[in-house]
N, C-alpha and C positions, 0 to 999 in steps of 0.2 A: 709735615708732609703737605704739597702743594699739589693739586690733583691739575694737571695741564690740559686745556679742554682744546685751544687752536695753536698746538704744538708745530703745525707748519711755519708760522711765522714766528716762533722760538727760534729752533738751530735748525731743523731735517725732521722725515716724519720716524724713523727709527732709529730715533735718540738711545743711547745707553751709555753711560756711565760716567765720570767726571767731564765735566766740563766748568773753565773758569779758572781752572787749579794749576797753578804754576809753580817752576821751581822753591818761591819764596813759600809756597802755602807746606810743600812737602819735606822743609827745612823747620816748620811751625816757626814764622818769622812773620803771617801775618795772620789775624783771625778771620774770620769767615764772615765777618759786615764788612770787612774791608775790602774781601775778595766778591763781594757783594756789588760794593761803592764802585770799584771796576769794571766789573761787567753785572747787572742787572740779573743775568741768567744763569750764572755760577750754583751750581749746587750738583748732586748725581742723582742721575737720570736714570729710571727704570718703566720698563712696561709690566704693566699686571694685568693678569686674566680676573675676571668677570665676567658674570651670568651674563649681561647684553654683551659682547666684545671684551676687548682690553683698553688700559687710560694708561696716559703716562703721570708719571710721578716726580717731583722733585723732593728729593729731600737737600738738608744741610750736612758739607762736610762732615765727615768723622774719621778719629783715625782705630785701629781697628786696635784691639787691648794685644800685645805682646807684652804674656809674662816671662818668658824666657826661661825657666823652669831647665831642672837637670834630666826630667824624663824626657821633655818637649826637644832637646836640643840633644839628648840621644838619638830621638827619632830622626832628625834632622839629619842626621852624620852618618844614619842606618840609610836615609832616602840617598843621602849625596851616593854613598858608594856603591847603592845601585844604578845609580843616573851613571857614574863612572864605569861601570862595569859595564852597562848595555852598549854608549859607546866604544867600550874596547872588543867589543862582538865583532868577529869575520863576518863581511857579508853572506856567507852561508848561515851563520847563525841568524845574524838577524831575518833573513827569510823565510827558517827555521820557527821562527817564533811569530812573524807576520802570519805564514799559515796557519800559526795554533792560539794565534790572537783572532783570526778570523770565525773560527767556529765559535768565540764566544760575541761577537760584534765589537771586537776590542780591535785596536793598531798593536804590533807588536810591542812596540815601546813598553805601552800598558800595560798587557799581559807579562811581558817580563815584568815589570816593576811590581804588579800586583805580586807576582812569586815570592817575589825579592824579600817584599815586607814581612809576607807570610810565614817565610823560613826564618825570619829571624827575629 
């Protein structure tokens, strides 16, 4: 982790998240000293809070572990067919659920979806 102290004259002052990372990196076709050698400021960017303010951060590439798992990818086909069902909502429905997403500070989408998983 590289703590960024004149993060203006990196990329912007609300930097977040890859930058650097190209087609080739996301196909793993190149390693991350390479996508380095290219651009100098490749890596993902985050701001974190701290007692004086917030700093920015860089870290190094990573790709994030998918096991793929028969429960993981149950879940997966339970989420799709709610994501298919809320679009197949009347606009009466959906507005229906925008209002009953709103008393909880949710979009309706949400609160459907949150139902969705719940029942099942």
């Amino acid at each position: 982790m590289v703590v960024i102290k004149d993060y203006r004259r990196v990329i912007g002052p609300r930097m977040r998240g890859r930058f650097g990372f190209s087609q080739a990196d996301r196909l793993h076709l190149r390693s991350y000293a390479d996508a380095l050698a290219v651009n100098p400021h490749a890596g993902i960017y985050q701001q974190r809070r701290r007692k004086g303010g917030s700093i920015t951060v860089r870290e190094k590439f990573y790709w994030p572990a998918n096991p793929r798992t028969d429960t993981q990818q149950a879940w997966r086909a339970v989420f799709t067919a709610g994501v298919v069902a809320y679009h197949a909502l009347s606009a009466d429905d959906k507005k229906y659920w925008k209002k009953k997403g709103a008393k909880y500070h949710m979009t309706g989408y949400n609160k459907f979806l949150s139902e969705w998983l719940h029942s099942h």
